[in-house]
Structure formats: C-alpha cells, structure tokens
C-alpha positions as YAML, in Angstrom:
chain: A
units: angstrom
residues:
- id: 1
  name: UNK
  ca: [0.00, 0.00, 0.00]
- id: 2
  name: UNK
  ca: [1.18, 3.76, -0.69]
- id: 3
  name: UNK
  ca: [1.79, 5.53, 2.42]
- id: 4
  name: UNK
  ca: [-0.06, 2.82, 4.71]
- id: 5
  name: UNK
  ca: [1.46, 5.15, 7.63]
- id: 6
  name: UNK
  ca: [0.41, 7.96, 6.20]
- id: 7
  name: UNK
  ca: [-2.73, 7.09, 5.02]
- id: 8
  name: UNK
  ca: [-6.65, 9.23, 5.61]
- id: 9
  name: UNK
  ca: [-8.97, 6.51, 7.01]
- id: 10
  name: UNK
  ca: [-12.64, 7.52, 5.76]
- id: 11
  name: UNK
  ca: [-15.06, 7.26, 8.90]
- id: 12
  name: UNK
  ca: [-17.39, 4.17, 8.75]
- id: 13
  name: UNK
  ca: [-20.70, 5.68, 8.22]
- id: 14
  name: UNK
  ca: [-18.81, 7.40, 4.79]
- id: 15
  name: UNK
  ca: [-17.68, 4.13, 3.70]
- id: 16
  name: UNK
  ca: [-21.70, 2.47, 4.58]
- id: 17
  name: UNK
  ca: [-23.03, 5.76, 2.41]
- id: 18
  name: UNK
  ca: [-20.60, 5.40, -0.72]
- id: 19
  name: UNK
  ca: [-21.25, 1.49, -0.71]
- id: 20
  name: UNK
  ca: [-25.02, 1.92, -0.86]
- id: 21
  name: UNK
  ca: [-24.75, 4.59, -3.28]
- id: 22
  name: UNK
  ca: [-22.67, 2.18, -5.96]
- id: 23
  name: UNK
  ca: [-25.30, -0.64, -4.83]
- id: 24
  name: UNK
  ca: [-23.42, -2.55, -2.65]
- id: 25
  name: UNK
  ca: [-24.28, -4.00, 0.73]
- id: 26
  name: UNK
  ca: [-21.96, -2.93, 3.64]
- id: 27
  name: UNK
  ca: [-20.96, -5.94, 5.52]
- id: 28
  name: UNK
  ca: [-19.16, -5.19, 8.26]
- id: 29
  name: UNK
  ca: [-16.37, -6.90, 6.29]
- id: 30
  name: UNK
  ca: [-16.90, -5.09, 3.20]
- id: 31
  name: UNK
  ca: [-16.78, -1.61, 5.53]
- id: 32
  name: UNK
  ca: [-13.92, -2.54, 7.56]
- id: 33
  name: UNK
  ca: [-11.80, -3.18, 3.74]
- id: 34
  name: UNK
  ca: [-13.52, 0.11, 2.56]
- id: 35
  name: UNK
  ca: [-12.27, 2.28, 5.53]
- id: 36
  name: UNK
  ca: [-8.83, 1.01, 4.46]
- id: 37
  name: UNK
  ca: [-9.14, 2.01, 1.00]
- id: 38
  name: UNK
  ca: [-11.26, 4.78, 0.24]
- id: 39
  name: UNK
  ca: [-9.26, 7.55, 2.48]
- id: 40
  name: UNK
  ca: [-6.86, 8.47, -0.29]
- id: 41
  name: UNK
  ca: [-5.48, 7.49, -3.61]
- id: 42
  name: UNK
  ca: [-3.41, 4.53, -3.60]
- id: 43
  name: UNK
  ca: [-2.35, 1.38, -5.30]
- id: 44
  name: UNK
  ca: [-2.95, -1.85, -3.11]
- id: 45
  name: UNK
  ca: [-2.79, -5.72, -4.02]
- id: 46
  name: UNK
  ca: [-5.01, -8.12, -1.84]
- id: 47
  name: UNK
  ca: [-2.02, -9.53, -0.02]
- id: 48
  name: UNK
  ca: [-0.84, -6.04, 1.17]
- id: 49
  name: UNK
  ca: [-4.64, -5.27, 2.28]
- id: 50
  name: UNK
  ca: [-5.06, -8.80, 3.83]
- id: 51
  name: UNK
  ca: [-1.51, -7.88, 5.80]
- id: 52
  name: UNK
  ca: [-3.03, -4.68, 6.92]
- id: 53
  name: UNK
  ca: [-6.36, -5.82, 8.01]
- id: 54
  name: UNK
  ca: [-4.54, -8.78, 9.97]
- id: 55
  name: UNK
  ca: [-2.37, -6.10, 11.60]
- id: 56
  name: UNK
  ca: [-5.24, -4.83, 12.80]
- id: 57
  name: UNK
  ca: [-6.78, -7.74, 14.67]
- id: 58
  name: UNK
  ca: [-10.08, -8.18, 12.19]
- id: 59
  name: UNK
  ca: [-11.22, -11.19, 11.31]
- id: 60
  name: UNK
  ca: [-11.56, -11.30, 7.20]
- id: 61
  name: UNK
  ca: [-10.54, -14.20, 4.97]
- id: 62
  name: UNK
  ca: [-8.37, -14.07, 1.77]
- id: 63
  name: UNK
  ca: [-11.39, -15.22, -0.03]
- id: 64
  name: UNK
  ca: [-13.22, -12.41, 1.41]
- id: 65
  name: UNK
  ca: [-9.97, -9.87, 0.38]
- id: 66
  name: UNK
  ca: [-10.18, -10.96, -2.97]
- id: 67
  name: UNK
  ca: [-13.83, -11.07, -3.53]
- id: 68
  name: UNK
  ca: [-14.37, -7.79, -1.92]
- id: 69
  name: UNK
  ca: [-12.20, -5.84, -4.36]
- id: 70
  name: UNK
  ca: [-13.22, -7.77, -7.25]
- id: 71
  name: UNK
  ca: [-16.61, -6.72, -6.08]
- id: 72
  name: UNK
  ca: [-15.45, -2.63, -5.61]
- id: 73
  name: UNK
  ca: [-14.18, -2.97, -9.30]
- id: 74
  name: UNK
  ca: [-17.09, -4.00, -10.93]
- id: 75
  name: UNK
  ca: [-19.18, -1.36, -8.93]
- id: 76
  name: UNK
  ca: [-16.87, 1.30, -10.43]
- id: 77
  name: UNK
  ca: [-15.63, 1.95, -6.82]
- id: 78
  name: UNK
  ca: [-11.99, 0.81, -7.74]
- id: 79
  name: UNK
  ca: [-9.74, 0.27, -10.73]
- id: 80
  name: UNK
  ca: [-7.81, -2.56, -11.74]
- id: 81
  name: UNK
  ca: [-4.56, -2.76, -13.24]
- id: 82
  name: UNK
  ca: [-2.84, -5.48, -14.38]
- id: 83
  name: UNK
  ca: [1.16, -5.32, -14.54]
- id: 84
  name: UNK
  ca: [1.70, -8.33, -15.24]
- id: 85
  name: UNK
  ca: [0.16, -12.00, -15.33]
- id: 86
  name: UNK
  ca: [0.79, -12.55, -11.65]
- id: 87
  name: UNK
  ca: [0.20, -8.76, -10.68]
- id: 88
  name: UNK
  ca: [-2.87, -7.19, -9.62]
- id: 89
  name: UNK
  ca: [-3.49, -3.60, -8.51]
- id: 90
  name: UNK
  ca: [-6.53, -2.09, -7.13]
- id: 91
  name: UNK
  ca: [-6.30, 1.73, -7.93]
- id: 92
  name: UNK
  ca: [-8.59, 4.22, -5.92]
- id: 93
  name: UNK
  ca: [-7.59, 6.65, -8.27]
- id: 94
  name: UNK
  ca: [-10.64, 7.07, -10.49]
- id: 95
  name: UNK
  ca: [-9.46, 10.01, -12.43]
- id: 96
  name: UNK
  ca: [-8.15, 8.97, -16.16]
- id: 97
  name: UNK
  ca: [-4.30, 8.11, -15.61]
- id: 98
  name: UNK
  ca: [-1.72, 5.86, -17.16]
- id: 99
  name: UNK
  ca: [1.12, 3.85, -14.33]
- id: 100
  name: UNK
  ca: [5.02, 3.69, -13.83]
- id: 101
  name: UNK
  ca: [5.24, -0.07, -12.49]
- id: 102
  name: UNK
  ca: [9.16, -0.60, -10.64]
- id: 103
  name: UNK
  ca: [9.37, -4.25, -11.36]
- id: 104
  name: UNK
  ca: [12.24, -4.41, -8.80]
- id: 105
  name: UNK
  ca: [10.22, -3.24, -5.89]
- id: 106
  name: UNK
  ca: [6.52, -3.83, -6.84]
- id: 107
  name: UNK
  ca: [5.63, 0.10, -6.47]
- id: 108
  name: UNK
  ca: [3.18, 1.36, -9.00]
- id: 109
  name: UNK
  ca: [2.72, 4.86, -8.97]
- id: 110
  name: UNK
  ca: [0.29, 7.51, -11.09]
- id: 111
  name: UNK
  ca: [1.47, 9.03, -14.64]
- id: 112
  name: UNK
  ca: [-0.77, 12.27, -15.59]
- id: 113
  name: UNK
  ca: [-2.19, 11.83, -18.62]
- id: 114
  name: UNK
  ca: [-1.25, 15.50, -20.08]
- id: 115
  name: UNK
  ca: [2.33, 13.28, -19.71]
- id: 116
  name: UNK
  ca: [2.10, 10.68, -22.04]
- id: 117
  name: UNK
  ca: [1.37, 11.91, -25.68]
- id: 118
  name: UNK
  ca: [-0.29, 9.45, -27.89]
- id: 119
  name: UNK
  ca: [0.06, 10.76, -31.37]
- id: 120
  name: UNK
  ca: [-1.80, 7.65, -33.95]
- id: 121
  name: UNK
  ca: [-3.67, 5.25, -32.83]
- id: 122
  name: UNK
  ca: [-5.38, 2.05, -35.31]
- id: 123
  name: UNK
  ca: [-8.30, 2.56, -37.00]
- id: 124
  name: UNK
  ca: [-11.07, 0.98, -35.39]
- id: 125
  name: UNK
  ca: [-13.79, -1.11, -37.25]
- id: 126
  name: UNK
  ca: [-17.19, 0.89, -37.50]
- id: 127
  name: UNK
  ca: [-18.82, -0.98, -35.29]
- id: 128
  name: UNK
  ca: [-16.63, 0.34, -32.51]
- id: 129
  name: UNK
  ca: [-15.90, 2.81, -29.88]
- id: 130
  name: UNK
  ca: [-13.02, 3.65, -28.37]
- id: 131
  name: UNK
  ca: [-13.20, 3.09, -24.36]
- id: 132
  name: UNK
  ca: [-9.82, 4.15, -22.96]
- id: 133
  name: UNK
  ca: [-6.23, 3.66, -23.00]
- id: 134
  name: UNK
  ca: [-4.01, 2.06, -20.36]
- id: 135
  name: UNK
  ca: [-0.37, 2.41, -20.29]
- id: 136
  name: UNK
  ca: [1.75, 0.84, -17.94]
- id: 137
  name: UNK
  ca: [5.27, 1.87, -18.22]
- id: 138
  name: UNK
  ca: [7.79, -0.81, -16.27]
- id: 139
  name: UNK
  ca: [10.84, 0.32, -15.02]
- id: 140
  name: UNK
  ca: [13.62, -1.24, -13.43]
- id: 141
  name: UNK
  ca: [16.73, -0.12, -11.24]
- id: 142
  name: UNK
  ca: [20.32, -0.16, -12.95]
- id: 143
  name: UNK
  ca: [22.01, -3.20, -11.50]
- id: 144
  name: UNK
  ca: [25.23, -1.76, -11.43]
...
C-alpha cells in the first residue's frame, strides 16, 4: 500500500453511504476493507490489504480480500490494473491516468495523462468505440 502510515482513514458511516450509493451492501467486512481504501489514492494488491487488516486484529478471509475488491471494481468503486500476469493492482484513483510499475520493488505509482502523448492510434472497425487507454510503463533499477 502507498503511504499505509500515512494514510486518511474515511469514517465508517462514509464508507456504509458510498457502498449503498454504488449498490453494494456494507458488511461489516466489506466496511472494515472500505475504511482502508477509500481515504486516499493509492495502489494496493489483496495480499498487502489482507496484511493490513490482519495487523489490525479483524477477522476477514483471503477469499473475502479478494472477492471484496473484485466486487469494488465492478461497482466502479476501484480500478484494476494489471502489470503483469501474476500482478494485480486495485487503484482508488478514479481520475483517467496511465502507471510507472518498478518491477524491482513492486511500487506502482500515477502518470498524468497531459504526460504521455499518444500521437496515432489504429483505425477501429465501425462498429466500434473507443473506451480508454491504459499504459503501464515498467521500469527497473540499474544493476550496477
């Protein structure tokens, strides 16, 4: 997690208000991840949040990690980004934005858009629309 020291906590009865309001149910489960997540922007994998919530004494499962943010992404609450086959990020970071993945040290941080220019891009058959672009760029440290 990005700045898991420094991190905003939102206050329960936030998180209970912007689950209902993306149609989910707040479990006290699903709460307890949301008050975790939804303080500030960050980048989190369900490990790190499973490490965090046990570091906090509550009781929720793997399982329930992994379902739970699964569940935040398809209500549009999170983002997902894939680095790589055996990566996954959960971005809280709605705003359009591309990544700068450090392969060496797992951090995945934010990329404006205005600093990335795509200049040509295919031509699309008729029948469709363009729905974003996701750029990841991967960097690793010199070894020397």
């Amino acid at each position: 997690m990005e700045h898991a020291d420094d991190q905003a906590k939102l206050e329960r009865h936030a998180v209970t208000d912007l689950l209902r309001a993306h149609g989910v149910t707040p479990t006290q489960q699903r709460v307890e991840i949301g008050c975790l997540l939804f303080g500030c922007h960050q980048h989190v994998c369900a490990d790190q949040l499973l490490v965090k919530l046990g570091d906090q004494a509550h009781s929720v499962s793997k399982a329930t990690v992994y379902n739970t943010l699964s569940l935040f992404a398809r209500k549009g609450l999170l983002r997902e980004v894939v680095v790589d086959s055996n990566k996954m990020f959960f971005d809280t970071n709605l705003n359009p934005h591309h990544h700068l993945y450090h392969s060496k040290t797992g951090w995945l941080e934010d990329i404006d858009l205005i600093d990335i220019d795509i200049s040509r891009l295919p031509s699309l058959p008729e029948n469709l629309d363009l729905d974003g672009i996701d750029i990841i760029v991967r960097v690793k440290a010199d070894t020397q």
